[in-house]
PDBQT receptor file of N, H, CA, C and O in Angstrom, charges set to zero:
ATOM      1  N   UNK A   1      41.719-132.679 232.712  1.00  0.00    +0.000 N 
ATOM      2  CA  UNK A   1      42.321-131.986 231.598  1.00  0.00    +0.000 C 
ATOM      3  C   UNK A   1      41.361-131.954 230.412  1.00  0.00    +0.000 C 
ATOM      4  O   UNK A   1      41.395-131.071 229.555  1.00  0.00    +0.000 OA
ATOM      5  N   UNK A   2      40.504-132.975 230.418  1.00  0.00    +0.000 N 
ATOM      6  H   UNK A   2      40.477-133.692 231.114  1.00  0.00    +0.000 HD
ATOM      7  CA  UNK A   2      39.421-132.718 229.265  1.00  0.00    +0.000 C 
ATOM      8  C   UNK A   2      38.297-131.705 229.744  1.00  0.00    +0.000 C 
ATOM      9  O   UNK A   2      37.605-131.219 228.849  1.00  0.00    +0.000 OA
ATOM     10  N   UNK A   3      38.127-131.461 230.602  1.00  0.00    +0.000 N 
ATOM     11  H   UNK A   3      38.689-131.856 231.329  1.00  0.00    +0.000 HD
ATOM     12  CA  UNK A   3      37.433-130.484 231.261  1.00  0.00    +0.000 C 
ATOM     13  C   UNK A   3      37.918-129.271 230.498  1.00  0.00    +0.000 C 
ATOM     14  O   UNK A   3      37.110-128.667 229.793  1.00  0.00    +0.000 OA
ATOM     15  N   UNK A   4      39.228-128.849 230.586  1.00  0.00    +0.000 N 
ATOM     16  H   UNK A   4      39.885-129.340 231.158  1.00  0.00    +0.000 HD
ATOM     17  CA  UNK A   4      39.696-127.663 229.904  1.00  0.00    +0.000 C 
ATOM     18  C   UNK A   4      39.495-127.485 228.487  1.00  0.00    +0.000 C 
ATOM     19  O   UNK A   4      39.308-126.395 227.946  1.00  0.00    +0.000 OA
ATOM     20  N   UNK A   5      39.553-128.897 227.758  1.00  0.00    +0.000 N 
ATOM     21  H   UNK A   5      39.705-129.782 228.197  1.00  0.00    +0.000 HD
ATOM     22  CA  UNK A   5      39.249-128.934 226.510  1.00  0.00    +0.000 C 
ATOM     23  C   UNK A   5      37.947-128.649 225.795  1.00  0.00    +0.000 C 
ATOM     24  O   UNK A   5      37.798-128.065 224.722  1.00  0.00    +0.000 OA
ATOM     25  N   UNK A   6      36.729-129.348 226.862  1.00  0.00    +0.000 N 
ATOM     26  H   UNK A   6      36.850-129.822 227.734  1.00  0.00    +0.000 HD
ATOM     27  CA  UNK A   6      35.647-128.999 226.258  1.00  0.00    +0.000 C 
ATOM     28  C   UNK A   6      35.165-127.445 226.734  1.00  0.00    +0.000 C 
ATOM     29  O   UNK A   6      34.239-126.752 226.312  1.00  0.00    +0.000 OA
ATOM     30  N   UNK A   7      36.255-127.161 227.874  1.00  0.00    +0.000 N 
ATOM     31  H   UNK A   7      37.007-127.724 228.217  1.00  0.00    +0.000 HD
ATOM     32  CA  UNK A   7      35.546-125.488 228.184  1.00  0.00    +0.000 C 
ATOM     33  C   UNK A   7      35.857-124.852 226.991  1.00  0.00    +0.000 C 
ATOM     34  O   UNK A   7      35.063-123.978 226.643  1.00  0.00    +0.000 OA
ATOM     35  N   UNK A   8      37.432-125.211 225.813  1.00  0.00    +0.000 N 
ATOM     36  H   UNK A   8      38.077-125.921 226.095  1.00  0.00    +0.000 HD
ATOM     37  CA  UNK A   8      37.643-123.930 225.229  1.00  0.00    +0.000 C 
ATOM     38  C   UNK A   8      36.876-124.298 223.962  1.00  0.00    +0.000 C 
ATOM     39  O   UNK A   8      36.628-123.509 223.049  1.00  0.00    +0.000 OA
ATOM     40  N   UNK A   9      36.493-125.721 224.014  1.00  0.00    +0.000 N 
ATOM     41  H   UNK A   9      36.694-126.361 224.755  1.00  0.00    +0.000 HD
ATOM     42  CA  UNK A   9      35.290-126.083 222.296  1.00  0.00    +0.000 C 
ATOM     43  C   UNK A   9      34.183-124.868 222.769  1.00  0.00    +0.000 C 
ATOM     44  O   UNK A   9      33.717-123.972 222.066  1.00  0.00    +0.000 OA
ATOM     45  N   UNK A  10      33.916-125.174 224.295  1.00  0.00    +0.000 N 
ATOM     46  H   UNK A  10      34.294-125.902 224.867  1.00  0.00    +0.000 HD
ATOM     47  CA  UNK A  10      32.558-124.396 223.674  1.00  0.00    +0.000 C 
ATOM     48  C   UNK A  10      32.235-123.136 223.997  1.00  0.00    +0.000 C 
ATOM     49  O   UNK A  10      31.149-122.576 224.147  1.00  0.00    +0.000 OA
ATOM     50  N   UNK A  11      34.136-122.524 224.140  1.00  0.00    +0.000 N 
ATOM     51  H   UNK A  11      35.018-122.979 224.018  1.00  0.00    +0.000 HD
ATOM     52  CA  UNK A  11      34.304-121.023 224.257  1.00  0.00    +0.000 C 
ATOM     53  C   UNK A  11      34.477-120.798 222.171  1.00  0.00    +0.000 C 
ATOM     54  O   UNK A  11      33.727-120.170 221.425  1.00  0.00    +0.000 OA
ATOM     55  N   UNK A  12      35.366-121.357 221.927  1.00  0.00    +0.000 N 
ATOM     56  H   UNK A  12      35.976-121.867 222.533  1.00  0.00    +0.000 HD
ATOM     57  CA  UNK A  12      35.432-121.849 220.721  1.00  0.00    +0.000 C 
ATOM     58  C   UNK A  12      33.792-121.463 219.811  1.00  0.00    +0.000 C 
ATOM     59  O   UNK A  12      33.741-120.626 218.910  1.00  0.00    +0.000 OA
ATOM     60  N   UNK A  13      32.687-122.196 220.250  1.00  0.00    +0.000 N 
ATOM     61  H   UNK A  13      32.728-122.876 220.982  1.00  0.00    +0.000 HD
ATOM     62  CA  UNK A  13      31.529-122.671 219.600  1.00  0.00    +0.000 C 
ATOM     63  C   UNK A  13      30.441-121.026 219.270  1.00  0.00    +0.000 C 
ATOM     64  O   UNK A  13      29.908-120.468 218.311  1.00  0.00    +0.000 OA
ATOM     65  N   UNK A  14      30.604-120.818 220.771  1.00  0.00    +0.000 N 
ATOM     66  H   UNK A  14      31.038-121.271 221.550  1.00  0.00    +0.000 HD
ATOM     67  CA  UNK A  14      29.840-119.507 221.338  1.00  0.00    +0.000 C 
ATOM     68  C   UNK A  14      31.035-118.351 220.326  1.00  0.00    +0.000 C 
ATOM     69  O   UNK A  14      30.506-117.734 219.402  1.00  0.00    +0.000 OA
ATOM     70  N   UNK A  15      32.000-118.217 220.481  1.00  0.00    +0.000 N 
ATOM     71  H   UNK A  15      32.429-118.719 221.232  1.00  0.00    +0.000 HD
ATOM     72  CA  UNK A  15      32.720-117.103 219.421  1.00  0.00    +0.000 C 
ATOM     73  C   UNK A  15      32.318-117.376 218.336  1.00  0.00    +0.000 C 
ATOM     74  O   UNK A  15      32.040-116.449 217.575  1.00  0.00    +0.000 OA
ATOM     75  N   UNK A  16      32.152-118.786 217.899  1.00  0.00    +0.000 N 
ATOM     76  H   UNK A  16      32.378-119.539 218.517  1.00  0.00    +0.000 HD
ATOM     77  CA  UNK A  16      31.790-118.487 215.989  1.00  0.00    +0.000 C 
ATOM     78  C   UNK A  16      30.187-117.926 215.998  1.00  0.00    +0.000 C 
ATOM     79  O   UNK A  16      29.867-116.918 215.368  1.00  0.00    +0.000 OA
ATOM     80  N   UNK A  17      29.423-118.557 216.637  1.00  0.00    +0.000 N 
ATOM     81  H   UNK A  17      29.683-119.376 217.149  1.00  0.00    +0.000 HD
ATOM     82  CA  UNK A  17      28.368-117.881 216.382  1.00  0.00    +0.000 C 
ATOM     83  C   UNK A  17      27.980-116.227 216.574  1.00  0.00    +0.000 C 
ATOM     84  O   UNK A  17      27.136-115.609 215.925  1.00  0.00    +0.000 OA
ATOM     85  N   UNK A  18      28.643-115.829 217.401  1.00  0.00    +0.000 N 
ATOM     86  H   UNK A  18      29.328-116.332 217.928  1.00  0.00    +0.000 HD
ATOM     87  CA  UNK A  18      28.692-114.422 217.593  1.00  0.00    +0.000 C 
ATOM     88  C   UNK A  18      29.691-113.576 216.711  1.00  0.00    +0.000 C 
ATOM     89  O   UNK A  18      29.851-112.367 216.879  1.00  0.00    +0.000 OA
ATOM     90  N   UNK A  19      30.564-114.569 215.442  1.00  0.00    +0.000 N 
ATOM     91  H   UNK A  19      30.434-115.552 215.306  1.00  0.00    +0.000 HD
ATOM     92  CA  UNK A  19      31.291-114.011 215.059  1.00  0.00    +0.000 C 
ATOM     93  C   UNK A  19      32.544-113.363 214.585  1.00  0.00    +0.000 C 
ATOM     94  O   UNK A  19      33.064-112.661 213.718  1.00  0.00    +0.000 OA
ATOM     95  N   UNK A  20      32.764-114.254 216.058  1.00  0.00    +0.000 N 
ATOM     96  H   UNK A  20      32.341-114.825 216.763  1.00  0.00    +0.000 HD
ATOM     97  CA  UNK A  20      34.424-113.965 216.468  1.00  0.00    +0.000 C 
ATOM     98  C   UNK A  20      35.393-114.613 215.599  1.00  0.00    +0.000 C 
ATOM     99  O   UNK A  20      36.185-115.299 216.245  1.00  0.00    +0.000 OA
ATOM    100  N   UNK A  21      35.559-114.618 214.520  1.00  0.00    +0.000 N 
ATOM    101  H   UNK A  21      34.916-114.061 213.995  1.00  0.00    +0.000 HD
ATOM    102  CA  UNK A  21      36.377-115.976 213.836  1.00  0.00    +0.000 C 
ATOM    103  C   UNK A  21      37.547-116.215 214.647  1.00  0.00    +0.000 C 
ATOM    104  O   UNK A  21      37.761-117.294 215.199  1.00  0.00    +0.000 OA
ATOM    105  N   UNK A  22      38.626-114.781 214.750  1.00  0.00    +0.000 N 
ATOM    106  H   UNK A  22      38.452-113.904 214.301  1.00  0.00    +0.000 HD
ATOM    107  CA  UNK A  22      40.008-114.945 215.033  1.00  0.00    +0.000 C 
ATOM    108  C   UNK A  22      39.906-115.774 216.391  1.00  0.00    +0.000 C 
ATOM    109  O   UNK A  22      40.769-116.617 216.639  1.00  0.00    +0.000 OA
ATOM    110  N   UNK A  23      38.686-115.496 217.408  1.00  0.00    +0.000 N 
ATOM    111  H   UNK A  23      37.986-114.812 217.207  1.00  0.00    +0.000 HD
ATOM    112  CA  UNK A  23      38.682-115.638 218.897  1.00  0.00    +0.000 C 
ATOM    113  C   UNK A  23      38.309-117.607 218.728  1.00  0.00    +0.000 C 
ATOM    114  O   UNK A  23      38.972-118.361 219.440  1.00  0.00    +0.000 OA
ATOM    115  N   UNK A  24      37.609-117.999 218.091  1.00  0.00    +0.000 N 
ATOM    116  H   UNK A  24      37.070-117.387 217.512  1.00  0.00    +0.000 HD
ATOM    117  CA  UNK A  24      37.320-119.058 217.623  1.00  0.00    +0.000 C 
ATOM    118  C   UNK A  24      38.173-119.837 217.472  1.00  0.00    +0.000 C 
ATOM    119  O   UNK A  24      38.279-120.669 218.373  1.00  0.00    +0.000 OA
ATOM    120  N   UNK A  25      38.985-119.915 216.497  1.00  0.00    +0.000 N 
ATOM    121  H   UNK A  25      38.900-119.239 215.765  1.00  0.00    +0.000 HD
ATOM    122  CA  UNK A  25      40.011-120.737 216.062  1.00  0.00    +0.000 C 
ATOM    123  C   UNK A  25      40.963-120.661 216.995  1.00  0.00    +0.000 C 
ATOM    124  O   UNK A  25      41.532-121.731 217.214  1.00  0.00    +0.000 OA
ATOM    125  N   UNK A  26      41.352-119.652 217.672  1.00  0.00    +0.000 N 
ATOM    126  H   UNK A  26      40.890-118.783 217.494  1.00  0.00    +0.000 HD
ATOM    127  CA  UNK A  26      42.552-119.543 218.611  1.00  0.00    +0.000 C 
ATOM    128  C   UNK A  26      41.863-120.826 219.663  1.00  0.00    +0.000 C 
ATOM    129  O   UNK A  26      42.474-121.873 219.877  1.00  0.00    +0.000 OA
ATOM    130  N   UNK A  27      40.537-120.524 220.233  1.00  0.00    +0.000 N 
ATOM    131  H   UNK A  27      40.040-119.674 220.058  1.00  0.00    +0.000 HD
ATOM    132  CA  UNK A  27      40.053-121.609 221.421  1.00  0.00    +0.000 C 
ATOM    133  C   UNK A  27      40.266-122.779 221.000  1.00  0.00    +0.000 C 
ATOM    134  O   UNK A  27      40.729-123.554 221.837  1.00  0.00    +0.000 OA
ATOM    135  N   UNK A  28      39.971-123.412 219.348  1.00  0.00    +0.000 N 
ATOM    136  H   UNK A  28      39.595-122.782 218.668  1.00  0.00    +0.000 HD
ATOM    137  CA  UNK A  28      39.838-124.604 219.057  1.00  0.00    +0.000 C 
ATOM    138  C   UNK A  28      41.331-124.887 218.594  1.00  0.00    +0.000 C 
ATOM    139  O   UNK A  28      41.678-126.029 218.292  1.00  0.00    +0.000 OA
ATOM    140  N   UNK A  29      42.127-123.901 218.552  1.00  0.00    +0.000 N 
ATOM    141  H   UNK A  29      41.845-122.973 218.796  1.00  0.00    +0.000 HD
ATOM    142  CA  UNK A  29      43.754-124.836 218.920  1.00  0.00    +0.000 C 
ATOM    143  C   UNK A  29      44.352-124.924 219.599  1.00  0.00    +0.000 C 
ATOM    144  O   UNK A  29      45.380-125.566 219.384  1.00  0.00    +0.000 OA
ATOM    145  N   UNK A  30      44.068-124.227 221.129  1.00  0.00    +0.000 N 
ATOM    146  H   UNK A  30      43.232-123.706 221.303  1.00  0.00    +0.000 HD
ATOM    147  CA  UNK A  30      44.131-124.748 222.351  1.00  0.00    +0.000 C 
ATOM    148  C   UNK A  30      43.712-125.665 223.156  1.00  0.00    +0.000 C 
ATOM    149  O   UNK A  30      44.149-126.085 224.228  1.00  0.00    +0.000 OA
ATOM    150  N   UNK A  31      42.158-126.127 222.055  1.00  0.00    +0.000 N 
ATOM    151  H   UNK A  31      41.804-125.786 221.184  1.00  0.00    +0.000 HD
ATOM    152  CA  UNK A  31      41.259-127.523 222.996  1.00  0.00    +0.000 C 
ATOM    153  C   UNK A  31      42.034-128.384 222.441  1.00  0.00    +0.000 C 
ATOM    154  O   UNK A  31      42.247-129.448 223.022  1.00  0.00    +0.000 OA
ATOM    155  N   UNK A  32      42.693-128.069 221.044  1.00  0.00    +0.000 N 
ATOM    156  H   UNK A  32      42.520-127.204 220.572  1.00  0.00    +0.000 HD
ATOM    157  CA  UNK A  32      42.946-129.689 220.506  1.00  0.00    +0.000 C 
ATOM    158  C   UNK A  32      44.094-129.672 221.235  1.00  0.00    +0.000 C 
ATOM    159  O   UNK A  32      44.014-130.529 222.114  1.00  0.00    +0.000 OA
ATOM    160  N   UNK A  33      45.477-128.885 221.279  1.00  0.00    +0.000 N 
ATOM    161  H   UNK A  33      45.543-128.189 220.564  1.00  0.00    +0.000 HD
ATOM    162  CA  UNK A  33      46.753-128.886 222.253  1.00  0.00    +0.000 C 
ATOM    163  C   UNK A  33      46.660-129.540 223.114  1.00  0.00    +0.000 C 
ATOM    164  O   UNK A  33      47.507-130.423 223.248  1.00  0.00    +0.000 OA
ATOM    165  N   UNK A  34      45.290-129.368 224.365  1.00  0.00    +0.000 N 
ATOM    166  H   UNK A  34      44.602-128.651 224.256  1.00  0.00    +0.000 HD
ATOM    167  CA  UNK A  34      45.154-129.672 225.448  1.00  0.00    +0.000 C 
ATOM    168  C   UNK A  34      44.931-131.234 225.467  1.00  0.00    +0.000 C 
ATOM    169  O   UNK A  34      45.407-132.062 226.244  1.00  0.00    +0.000 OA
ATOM    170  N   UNK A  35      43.884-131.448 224.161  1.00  0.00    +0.000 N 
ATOM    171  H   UNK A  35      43.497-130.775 223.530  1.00  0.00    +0.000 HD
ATOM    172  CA  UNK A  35      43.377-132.716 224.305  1.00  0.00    +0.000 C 
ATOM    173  C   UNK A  35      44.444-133.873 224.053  1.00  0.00    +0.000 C 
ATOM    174  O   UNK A  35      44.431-134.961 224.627  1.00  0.00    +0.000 OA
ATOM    175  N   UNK A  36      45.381-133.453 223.087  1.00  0.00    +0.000 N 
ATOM    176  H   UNK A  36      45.392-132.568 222.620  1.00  0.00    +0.000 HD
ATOM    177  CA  UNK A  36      46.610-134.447 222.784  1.00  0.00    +0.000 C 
ATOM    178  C   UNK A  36      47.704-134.466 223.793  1.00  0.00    +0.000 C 
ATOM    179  O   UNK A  36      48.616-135.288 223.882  1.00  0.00    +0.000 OA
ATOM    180  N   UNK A  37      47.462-133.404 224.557  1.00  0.00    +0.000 N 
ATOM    181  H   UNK A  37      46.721-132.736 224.485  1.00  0.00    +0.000 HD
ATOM    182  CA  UNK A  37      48.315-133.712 225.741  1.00  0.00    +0.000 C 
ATOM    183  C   UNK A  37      47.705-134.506 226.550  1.00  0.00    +0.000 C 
ATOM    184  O   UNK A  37      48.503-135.301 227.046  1.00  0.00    +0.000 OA
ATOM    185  N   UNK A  38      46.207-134.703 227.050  1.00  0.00    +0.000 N 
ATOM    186  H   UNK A  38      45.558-134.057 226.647  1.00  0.00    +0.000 HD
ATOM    187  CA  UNK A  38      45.265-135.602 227.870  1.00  0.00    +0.000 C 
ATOM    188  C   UNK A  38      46.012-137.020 227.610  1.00  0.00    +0.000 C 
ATOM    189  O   UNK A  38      46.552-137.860 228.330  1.00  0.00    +0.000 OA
ATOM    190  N   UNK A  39      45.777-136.869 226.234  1.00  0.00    +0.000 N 
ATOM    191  H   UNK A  39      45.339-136.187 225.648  1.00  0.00    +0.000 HD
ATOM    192  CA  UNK A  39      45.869-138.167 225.663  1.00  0.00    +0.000 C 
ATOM    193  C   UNK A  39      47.183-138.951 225.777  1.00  0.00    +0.000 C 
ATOM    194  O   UNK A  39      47.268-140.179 225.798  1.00  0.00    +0.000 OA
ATOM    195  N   UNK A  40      48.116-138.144 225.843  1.00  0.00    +0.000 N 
ATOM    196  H   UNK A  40      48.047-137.147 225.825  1.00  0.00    +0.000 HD
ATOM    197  CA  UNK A  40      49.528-138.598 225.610  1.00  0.00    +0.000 C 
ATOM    198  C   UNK A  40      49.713-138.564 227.282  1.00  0.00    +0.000 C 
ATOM    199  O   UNK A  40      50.922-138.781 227.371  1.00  0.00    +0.000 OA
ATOM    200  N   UNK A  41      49.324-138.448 228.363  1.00  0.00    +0.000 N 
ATOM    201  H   UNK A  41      48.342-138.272 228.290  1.00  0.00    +0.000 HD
ATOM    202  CA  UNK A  41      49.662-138.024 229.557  1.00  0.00    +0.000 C 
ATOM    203  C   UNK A  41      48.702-139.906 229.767  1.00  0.00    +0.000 C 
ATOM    204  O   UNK A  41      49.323-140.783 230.369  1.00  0.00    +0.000 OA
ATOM    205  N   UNK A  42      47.414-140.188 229.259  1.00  0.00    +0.000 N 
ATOM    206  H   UNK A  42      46.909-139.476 228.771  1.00  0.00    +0.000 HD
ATOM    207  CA  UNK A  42      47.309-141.208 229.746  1.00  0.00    +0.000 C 
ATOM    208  C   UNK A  42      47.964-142.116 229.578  1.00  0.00    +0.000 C 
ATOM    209  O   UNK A  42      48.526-142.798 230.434  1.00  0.00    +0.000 OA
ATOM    210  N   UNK A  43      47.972-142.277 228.071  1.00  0.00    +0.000 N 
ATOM    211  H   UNK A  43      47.514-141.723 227.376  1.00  0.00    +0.000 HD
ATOM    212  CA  UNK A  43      48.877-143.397 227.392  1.00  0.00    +0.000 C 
ATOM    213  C   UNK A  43      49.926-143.636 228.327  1.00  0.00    +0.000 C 
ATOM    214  O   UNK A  43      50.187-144.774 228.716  1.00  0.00    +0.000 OA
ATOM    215  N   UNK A  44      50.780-142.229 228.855  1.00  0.00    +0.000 N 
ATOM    216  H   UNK A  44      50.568-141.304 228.539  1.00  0.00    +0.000 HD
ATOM    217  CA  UNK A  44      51.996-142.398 229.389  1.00  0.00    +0.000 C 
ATOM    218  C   UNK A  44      51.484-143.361 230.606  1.00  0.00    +0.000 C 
ATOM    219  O   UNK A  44      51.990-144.444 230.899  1.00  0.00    +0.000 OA
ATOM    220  N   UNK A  45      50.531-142.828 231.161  1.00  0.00    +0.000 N 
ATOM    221  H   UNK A  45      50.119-141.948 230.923  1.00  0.00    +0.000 HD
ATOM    222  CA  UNK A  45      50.364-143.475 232.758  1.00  0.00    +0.000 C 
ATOM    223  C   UNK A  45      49.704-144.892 232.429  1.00  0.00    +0.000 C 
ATOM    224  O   UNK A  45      49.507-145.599 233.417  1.00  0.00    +0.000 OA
ATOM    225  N   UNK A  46      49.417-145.295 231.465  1.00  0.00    +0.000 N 
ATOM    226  H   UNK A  46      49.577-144.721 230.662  1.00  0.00    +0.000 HD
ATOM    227  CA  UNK A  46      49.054-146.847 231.505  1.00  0.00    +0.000 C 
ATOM    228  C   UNK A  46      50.472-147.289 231.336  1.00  0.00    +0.000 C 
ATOM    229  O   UNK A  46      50.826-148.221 232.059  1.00  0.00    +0.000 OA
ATOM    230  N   UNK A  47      51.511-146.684 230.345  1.00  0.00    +0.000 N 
ATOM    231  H   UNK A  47      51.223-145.928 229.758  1.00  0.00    +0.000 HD
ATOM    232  CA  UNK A  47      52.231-147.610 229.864  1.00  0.00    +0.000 C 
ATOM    233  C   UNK A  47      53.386-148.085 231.169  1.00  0.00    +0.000 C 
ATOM    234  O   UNK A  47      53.907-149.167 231.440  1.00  0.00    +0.000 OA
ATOM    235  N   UNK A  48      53.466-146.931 231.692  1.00  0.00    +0.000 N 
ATOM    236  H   UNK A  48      53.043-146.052 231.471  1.00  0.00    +0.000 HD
ATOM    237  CA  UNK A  48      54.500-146.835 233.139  1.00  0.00    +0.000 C 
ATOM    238  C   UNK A  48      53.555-147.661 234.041  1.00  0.00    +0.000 C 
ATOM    239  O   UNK A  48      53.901-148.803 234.344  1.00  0.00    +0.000 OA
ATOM    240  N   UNK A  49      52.158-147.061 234.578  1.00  0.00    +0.000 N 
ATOM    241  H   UNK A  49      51.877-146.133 234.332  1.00  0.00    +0.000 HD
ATOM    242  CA  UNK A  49      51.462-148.348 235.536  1.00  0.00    +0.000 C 
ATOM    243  C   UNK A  49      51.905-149.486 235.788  1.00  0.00    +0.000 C 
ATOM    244  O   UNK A  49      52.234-149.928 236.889  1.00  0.00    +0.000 OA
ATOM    245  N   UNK A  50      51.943-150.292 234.209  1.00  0.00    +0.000 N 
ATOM    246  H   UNK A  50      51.675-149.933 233.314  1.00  0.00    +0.000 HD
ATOM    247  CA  UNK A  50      51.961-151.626 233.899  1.00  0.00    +0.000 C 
ATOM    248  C   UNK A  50      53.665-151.858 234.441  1.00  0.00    +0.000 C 
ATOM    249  O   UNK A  50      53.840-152.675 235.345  1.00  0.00    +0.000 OA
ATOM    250  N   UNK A  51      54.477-151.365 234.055  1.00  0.00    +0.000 N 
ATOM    251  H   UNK A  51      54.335-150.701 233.321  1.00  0.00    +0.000 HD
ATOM    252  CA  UNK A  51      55.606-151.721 234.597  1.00  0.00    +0.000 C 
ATOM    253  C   UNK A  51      55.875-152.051 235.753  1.00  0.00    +0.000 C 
ATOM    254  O   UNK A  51      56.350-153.177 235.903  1.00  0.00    +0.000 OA
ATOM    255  N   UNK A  52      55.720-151.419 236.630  1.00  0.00    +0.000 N 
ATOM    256  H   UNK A  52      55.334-150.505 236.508  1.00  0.00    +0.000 HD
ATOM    257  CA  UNK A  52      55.406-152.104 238.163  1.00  0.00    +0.000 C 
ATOM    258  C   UNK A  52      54.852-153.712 238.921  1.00  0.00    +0.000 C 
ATOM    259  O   UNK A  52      53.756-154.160 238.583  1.00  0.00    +0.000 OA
ATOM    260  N   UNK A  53      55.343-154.139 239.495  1.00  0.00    +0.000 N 
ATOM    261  H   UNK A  53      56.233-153.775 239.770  1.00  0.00    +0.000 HD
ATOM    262  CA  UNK A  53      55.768-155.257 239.801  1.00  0.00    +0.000 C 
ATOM    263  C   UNK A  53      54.277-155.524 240.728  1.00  0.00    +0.000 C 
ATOM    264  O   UNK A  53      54.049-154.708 241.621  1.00  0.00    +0.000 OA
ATOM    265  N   UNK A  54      53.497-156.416 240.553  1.00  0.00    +0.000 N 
ATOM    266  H   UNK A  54      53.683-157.079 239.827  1.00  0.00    +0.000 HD
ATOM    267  CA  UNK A  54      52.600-156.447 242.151  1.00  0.00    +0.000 C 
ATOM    268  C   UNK A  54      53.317-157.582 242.463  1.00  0.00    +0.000 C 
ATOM    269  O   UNK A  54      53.737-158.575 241.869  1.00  0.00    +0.000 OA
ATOM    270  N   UNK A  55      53.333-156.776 244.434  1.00  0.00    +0.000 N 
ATOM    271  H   UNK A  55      52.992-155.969 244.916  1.00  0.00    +0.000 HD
ATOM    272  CA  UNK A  55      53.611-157.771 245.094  1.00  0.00    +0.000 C 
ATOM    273  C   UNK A  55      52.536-158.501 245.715  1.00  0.00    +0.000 C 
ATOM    274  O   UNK A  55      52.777-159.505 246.385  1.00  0.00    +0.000 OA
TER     275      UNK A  55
């Protein structure tokens, strides 16, 4: 999922330099969307992991 994030930074990166403002900002609030979902998707899976019992 960070894969997706850094594809749209540096779809994101390549539009500002060429210009694109509107195309720009739209990518870089979809990388960050993506990335706080990464983030919140791990958190989730450590916090549930740990719950589990080893036998």
């Amino acid at each position: 999922m960070f894969g997706w994030a850094i594809t749209f930074l540096i779809i994101a990166l390549i539009a500002a330099v060429l210009g694109f403002g509107g195309i720009a900002g739209t990518a870089v609030g979809i990388a960050k969307i993506i990335a706080v979902v990464a983030i919140v998707l791990f958190i989730a899976s450590l916090i549930f992991g740990r719950g589990r019992s080893r036998i």
